[in-house]
N, C-alpha and C positions, 0 to 999 in steps of 0.2 A: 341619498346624501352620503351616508355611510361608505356605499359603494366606491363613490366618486374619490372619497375623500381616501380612500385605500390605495383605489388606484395611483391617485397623484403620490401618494407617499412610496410609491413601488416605483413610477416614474422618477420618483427625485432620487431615490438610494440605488436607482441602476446606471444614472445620470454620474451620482457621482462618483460608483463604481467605474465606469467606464474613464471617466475625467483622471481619475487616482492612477490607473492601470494603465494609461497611456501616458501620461506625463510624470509617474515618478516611479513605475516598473519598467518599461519601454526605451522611453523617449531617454533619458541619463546613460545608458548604456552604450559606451565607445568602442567600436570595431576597428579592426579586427582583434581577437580577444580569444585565447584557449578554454577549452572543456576542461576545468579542472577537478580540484575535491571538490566544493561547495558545489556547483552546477552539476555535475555530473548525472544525476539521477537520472535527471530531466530528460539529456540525451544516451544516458547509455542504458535504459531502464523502460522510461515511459516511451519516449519515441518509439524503438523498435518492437514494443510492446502495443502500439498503435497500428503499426505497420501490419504486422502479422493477423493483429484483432479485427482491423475495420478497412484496410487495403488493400489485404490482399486476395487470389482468387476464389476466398469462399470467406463469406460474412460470420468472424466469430466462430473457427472452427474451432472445437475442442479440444483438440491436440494440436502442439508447437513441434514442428520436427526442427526447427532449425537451434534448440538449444539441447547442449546434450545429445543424449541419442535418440533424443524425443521426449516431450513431457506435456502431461496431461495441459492446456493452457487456462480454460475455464475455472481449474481446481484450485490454482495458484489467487492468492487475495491480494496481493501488493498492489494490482494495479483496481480493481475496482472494475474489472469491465462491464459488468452489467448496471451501473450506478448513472441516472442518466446523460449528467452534462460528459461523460465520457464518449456517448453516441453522438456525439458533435463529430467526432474520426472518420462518423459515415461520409459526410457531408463536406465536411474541411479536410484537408489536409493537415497530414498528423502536427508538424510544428504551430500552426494557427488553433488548432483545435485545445491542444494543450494550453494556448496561452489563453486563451474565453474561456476553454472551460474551467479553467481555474479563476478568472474575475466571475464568470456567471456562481460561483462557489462561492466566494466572496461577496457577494449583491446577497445571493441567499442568507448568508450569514450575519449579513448586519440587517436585513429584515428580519428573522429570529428575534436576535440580540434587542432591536426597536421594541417589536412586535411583546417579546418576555416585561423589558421594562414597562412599557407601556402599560400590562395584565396588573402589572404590581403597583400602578398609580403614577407613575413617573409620567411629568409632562413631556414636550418636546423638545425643551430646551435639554431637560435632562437624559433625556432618553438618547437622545443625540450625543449627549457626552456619554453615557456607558455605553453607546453601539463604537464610539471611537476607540474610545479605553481598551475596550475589549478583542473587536474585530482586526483592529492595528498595531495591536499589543507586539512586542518587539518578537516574542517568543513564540508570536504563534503565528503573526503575519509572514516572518523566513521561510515557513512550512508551505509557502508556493512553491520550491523547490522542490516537494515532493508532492504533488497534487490528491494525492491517494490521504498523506497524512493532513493535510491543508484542508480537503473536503470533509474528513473525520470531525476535525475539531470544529469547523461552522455549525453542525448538527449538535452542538451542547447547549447552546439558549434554547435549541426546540423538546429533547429530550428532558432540560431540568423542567421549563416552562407545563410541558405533558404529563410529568411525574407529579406535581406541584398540584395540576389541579383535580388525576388519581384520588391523593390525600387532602384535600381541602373538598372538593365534589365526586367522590367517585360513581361512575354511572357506567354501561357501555361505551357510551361514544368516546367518553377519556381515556377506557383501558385501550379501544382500537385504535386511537391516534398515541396514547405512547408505544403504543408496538409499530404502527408506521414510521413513527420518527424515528424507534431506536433499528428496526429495519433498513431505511435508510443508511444511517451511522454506519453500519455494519455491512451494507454494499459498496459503501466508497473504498473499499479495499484497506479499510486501518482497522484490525481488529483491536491492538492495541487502544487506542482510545475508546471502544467499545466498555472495553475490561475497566477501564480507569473511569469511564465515566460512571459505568453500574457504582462502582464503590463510592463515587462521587455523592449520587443521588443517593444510596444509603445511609449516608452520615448525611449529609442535609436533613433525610427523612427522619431519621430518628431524632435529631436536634429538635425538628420543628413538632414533631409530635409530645418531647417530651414536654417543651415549655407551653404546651397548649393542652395537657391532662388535666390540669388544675381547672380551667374553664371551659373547655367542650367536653361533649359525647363520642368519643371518636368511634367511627363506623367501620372497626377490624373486619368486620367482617366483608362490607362492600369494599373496601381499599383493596384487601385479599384476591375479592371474583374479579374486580379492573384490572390487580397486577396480570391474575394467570390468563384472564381474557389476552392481554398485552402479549406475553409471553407465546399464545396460539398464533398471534398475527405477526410477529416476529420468524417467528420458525415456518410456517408457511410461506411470507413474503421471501423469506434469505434461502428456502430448500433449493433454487436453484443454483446456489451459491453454497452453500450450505456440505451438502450430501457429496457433492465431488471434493471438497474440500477434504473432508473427513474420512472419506476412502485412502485419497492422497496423504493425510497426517498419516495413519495406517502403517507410510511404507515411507515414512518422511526422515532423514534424521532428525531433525528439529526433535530438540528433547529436551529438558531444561536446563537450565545456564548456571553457572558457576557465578556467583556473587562480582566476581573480576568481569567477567563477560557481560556483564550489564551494565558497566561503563555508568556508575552512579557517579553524580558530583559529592566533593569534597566542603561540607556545611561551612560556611566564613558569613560576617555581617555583611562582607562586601556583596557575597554572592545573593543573598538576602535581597541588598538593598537593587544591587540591578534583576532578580525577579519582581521587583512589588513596584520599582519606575519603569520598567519596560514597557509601560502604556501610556508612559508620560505621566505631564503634571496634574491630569484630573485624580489620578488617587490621592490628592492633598483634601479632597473634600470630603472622601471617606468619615473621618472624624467627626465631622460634622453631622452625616446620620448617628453617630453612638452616643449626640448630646441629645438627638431629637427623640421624645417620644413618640412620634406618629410612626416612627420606621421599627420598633421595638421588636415586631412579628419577624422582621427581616434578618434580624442580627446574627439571633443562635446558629440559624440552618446557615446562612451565609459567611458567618465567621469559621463556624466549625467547619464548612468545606476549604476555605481558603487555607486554616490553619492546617488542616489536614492532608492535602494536598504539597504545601512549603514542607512539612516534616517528609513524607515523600521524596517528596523531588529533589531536595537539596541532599538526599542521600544522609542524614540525621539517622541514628541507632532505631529508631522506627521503621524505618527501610529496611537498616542491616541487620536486626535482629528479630524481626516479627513479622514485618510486611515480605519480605523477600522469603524468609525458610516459612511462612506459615499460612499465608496466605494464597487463597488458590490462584492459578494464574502470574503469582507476584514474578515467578524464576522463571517465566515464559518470554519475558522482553527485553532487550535492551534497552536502553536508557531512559531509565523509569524520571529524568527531568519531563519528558513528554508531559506528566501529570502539572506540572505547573499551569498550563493551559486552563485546568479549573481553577487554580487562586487567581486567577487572572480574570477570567469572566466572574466571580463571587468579589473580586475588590473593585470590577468594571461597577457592579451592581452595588456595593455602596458607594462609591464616589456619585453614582446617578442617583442615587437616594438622600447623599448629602448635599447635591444642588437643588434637589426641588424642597429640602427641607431649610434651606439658607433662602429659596424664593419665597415658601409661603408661610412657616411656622412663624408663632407669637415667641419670641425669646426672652427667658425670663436672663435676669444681668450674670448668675452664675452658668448657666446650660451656656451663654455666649460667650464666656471666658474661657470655657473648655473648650467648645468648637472651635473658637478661634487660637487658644493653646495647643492644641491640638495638629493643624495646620500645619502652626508657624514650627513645629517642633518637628512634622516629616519635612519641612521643607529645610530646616537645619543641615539634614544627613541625604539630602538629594544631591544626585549625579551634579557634579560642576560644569557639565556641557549643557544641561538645560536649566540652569542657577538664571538666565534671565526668564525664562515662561515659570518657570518656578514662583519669581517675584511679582510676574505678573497674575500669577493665577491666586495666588494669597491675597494680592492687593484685591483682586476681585473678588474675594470671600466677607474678607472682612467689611467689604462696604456693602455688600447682601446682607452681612449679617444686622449691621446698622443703616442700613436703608430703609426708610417708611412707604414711600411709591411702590406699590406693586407695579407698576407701568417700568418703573426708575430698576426694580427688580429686576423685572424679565429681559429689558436690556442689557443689565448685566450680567445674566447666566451665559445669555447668549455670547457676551463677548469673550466670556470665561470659555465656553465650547469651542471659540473661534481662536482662543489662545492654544488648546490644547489640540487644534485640527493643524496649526500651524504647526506646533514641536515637531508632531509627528512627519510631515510633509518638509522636517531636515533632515528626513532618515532618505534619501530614495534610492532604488536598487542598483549595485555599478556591473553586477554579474549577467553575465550573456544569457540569453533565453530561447528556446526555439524561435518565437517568435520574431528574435530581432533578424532574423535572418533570410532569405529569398529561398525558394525550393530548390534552387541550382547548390546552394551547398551541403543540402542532402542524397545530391547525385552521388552513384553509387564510383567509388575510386575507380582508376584504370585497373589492378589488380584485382579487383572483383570479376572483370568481364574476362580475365584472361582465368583463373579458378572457375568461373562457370563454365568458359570453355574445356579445358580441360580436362575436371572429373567433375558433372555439374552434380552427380549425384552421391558422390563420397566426401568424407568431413576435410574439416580444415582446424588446425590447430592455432590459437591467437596469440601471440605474444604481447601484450596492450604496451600503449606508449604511458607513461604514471604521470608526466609531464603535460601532455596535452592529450585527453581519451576519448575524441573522437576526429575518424573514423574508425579506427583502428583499436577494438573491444572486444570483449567476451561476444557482447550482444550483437555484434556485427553481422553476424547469421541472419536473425529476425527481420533486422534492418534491410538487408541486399538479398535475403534468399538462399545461404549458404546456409548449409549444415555445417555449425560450429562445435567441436565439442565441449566447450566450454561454456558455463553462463551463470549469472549473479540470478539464484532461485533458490530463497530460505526455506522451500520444501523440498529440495532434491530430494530425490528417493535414495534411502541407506545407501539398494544395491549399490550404486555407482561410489559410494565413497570406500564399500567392502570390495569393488573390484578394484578397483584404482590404486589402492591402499598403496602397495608395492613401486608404484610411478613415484610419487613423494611428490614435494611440491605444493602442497594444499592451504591455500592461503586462511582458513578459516577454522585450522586444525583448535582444537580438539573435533569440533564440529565440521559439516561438509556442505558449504553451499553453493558448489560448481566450479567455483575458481581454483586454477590450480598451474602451476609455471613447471611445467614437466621439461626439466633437462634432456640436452641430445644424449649425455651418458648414462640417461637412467635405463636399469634390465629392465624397468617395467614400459619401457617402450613397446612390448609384446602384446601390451594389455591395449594400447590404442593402435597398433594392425591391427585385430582384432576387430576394433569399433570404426574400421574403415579411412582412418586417419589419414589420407594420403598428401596433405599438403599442410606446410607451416608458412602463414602468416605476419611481417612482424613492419613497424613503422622502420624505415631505413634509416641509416647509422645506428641500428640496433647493435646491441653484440650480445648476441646466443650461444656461438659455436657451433653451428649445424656443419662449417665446413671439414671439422676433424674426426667428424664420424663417416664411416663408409657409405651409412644406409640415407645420407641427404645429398641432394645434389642443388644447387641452384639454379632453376628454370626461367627466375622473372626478376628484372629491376628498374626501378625507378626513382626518382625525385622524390616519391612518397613511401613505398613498400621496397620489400625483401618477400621472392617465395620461393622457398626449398620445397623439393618435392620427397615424400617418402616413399623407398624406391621398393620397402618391403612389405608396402599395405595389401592387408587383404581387401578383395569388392568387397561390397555391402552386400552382396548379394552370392552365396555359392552353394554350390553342391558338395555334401561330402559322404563317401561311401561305407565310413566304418565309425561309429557313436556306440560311446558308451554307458546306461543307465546305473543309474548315482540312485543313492534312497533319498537324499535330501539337498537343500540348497548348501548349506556347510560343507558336505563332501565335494560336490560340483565346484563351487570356488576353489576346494582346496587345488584337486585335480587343473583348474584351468591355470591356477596359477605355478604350477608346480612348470620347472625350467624343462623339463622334456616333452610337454603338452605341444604338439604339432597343428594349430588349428587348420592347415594345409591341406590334411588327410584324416584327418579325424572331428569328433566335437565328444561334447558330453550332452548328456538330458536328464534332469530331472522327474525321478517318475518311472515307473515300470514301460519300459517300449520296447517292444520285439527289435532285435536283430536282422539285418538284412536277409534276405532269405539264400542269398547268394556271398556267403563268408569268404576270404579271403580272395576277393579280385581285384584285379590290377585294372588300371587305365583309369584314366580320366571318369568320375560316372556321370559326366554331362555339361548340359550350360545351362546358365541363366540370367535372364537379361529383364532388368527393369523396365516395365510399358508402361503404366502410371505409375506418376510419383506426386500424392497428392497427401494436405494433411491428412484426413480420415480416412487415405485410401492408398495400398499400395499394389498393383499388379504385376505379376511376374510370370512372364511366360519361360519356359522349362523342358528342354530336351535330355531326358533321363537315361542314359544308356542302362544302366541294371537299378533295380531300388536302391534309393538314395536319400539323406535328408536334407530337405533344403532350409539353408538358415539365413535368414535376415536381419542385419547387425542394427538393428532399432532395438528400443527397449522392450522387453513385456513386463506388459503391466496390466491389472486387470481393466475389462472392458473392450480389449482387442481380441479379435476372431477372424478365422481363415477358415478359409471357404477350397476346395480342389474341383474343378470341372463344375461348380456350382453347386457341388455338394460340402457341407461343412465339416471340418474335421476336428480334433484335439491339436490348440494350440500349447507344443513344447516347451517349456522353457528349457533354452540349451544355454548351452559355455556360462552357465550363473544369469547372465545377465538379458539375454537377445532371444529371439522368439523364432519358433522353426517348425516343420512339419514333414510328417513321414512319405515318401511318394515311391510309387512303383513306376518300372520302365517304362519309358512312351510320353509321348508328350504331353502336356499339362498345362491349365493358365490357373495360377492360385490367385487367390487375391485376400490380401489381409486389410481389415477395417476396424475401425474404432469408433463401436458404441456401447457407451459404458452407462447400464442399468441406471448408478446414480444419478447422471444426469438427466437420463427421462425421466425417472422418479424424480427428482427435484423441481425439473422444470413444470410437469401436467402438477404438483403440489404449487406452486408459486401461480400460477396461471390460474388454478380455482379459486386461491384466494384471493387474486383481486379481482377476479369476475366477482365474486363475494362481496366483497367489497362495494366494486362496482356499485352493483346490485344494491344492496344497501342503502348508497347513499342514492341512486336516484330516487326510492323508494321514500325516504325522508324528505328529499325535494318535492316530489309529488303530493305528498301530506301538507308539508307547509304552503304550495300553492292552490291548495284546495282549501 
């Protein structure tokens, strides 16, 4: 019966997932309609990050060549690609895939949310008003916008829910399923709400321990062996995620942020008042568990998280003077409102607390004057756009409160849920989404096919349109198959922002996270010949100026694009017969960037490397020509007239190796940045590859433990059916 009765509840909340997500995410949205700021993510981020992850010719390769000059892809956490409603990309196509997988994120979330109230006593009727409250919440529902952070914050009913019953029952089974859960969290690509949630559950934890000293025995010491239990199943579940991640921080700039750079909001009642109605008018009931004694267990953990959270979020001297310089993690993120999500589910949880305590408690004539004072006093300082559900949901309180029919009750919780299912359902979405759109609008532009024609294997430079940003992106690369040098990746590795330094143009200065509008008159145009730069990209009626520099010429135009060609790129691919060794990366930089550096005829290397054995010759010392060009693989066959170094304008970075004649050799790091190898006369097929230690160590670690896992729980089924 139980079964059944689960089932149908998983039925009804996918039901009405599905019902929400087509008729007021979907269905309201009018075409045709620009990628602007708000959408943007969605297609200039997640799409081509679907593209590349689940479309293209190899499943989930580990490295992206199409951003930058290459970058590790698995290592990067924004998009969550191992997180599972993301593997919907295999199967769908990436704009459909993104729009389920984010309602299937959603379905999950508000079964959490159900599933948590439910643990804590909450009936149905109320359970349903905190899974709305909560799951709809204005601040956290927008965050399908960005799927990665949207799926982060659905795993906080399952996380406090697992933590909760850690310190109320701790056992094994509860430390391994809050490490699942917080596992989870942490593969949907938001470490941020990882970070905020642990501190979340901290101050809960301690609230709710400390008002419960006086009358339990608390079991420090079991809570302790569940926590670090948790903690094992965390870091095994995420080491495939994890360990490349951590390589890549390594060599990240990502470093911490300037108080300005966190884009904290500015404390006001107003800003108050629309974080605490953002969920609508069910937080009017709130008040009402703070008159009931049967909720009393709930309050501390729950109020101190909410409170905790608002001082946070609202950017309050708790932020700016304690949570940000002192806190670990606190100067690692941008817009620490993100935390409001937890007052948001802790005021979802007593508004559901104060309806099933307006259904079923005995009210003495003072506790009802309060709850009902209470009320009428948040609905005073409530939003004027919902001033009528407002009215109405007070009126429904007040007659629970003084209603004798339990029958007479439960109808009207119910209609009270159905008032605040309504509010919420006059919010619905007007901004474009992949999914509103047919797969023909993802076809790749006419200037794509004429760039892959072209130089299909050297980069292209983007100019984005700010006004309308797709097709025409950093990410555009990812998207169609070009090597772009540019791209929105908050782990770019240092090197590219120490090479680049001298181009200008970096959108995200002090910091460096791909973006960057490099002028036709900058000297440091040297730097991307170099990185194979051979064509500029830009939406038409741009104005750049490529036409009053010598080195661009225009090759292509149309109704949509502008493409200059850059007439003085290097291949990605050459030979050069005269390198000089550097003792360290600093000298090598300096040297590459220094104005008489000829990459032409020379390079540098890092590292002690013999000299050609044949010093001062002339001529050409050979060719070489691209045979595959594949993520993890790239082949180069090589006719060497005298030893020579061949350099390939991709990044190094570690985890890539070359290989000559199938034998392996010392990969260089030359010119700072790009990866090269030493070769004698005669012909040669090298081939350089990318398999990086971390990720097989992460992945055989992730893999034993849910075999582990596995294992486990059959083992426990087999018991209980015996």
């Amino acid at each position: 019966m139980r079964v059944a009765r689960g089932l149908l509840v998983v039925a009804v909340v996918c039901a009405a997932t599905a019902a929400y997500w087509q008729w007021l995410v979907i269905a309201p949205v009018r075409l045709p309609q620009p990628v602007g700021r708000w959408n943007q993510d969605l297609f200039t981020l997640y799409y081509p990050t679907y593209v590349v992850a689940y479309r293209g010719p190899q499943l989930l390769p580990a490295w992206n060549p199409y951003q930058l000059a290459g970058t590790p892809l698995l290592a990067g956490y924004v998009c969550g690609l191992f997180y599972p409603s993301r593997l919907l990309g295999i199967v769908l196509p990436p704009h459909l895939a993104i729009g389920w997988g984010t309602a299937f994120d959603l379905a999950l979330g508000g079964l959490f949310m159900l599933a948590c109230a439910r643990r804590l006593g909450l009936g149905w009727a109320a359970g349903a008003l905190a899974t709305v409250a909560c799951v709809l919440h204005g601040w956290i529902s927008i965050n399908w916008l960005r799927p990665s952070y949207f799926a982060g914050l659905m795993w906080v009913p399952a996380v406090f829910l697992a933590a909760a019953t850690v310190v109320r029952r701790p056992s094994v089974r509860a430390g391994v399923l809050l490490g699942v859960a917080v596992a989870c969290q942490f593969l949907t690509g938001h470490v941020q709400i990882v970070c905020y949630t642990a501190y979340g559950v901290a101050v809960a934890v301690v609230a709710d321990l400390l008002q419960r000293r006086r009358h339990e025995a608390l079991r420090i010491g079991a809570i302790a062996g569940a926590g670090l239990l948790a903690a094992v199943t965390v870091l095994g579940l995420t080491a495939v995620q994890l360990l490349p991640t951590l390589e890549l921080l390594e060599h990240a700039t990502r470093r911490t942020l300037t108080l300005q750079r966190t884009e904290p909001q500015t404390p006001s009642f107003l800003l108050l008042r629309d974080v605490v109605f953002a969920g609508g008018p069910a937080v009017l009931l709130a008040p009402v568990a703070l008159a009931s004694r049967r909720w009393t267990p709930l309050l501390a953990p729950a109020l101190s998280l909410a409170a905790f959270a608002l001082l946070i979020g609202l950017g309050t001297p708790l932020y700016t003077h304690v949570f940000f310089p002192y806190v670990p993690g606190g100067n690692l993120f941008r817009w620490p409102q993100t935390i409001d999500s937890l007052a948001a589910f802790a005021l979802a949880l007593l508004a559901g607390a104060g309806l099933e305590a307006a259904r079923q408690d005995a009210w003495s004539r003072p506790r009802r004057l309060f709850a009902a004072g209470g009320a009428l006093a948040l609905a005073l300082v409530s939003p004027a756009a919902m001033r009528g559900w407002t009215i109405a949901v007070v009126a429904g309180t007040l007659v629970l409160l003084a209603l004798k029919s339990s029958r007479g009750r439960t109808a009207i919780a119910w209609l009270i849920v159905a008032c605040v299912v309504g509010e919420r359902a006059t919010h619905p979405n007007r901004l474009m989404m992949p999914q509103n759109l047919p797969a023909s609008y993802f076809a790749p532009p006419p200037a794509v096919e004429v760039l892959r024609a072209r130089a299909p294997s050297e980069r292209v430079l983007m100019v984005k349109n700010w006004q309308n940003r797709w097709p025409f992106t950093e990410m555009m690369g990812s998207a169609f198959g070009l090597r772009v040098v540019q791209d929105y990746e908050p782990l770019a590795p240092e090197a590219y922002q120490a090479f680049l330094r001298p181009l200008g143009g970096n959108v995200d200065e002090p910091l460096f996270w791909g973006r960057f509008h490099a002028s036709p008159l900058s000297p440091g145009w040297r730097l991307l010949d170099l990185l194979a730069v051979r064509h500029v990209v830009m939406p038409a009626r741009s104005a750049w100026g490529g036409e009053r520099v010598p080195r661009f010429r225009r090759v292509y135009e149309d109704a949509e694009a502008l493409v200059y060609e850059n007439t003085r790129a290097l291949p990605r691919v050459r030979l050069v017969g005269h390198w000089r060794s550097l003792p360290d990366a600093a000298a090598a930089l300096a040297a590459v960037q220094h104005p008489r550096f000829d990459p032409w005829t020379q390079a540098v290397v890092e590292g002690v490397v013999a000299p050609p054995a044949i010093a001062g010759a002339d001529g050409p010392p050979g060719s070489a020509t691209i045979v595959v060009d594949e993520a993890e693989r790239v082949d180069v066959a090589v006719e060497a007239a005298r030893p020579a170094l061949l350099v390939l304008a991709d990044l190094y970075f570690p985890g890539w190796r070359v290989e000559v004649d199938g034998v392996e050799r010392p990969l260089l790091r030359t010119d700072y940045l790009l990866r090269g190898v030493q070769l004698e006369a005669g012909a040669h097929r090298v081939r350089f590859r990318y398999a990086p230690a971390s990720l097989r160590l992460g992945a055989a670690t992730s893999a034993v433990t849910v075999l582990v896992l596995v294992g486990a729980l059959l083992r426990r089924l087999a018991r209980g059916a015996a």
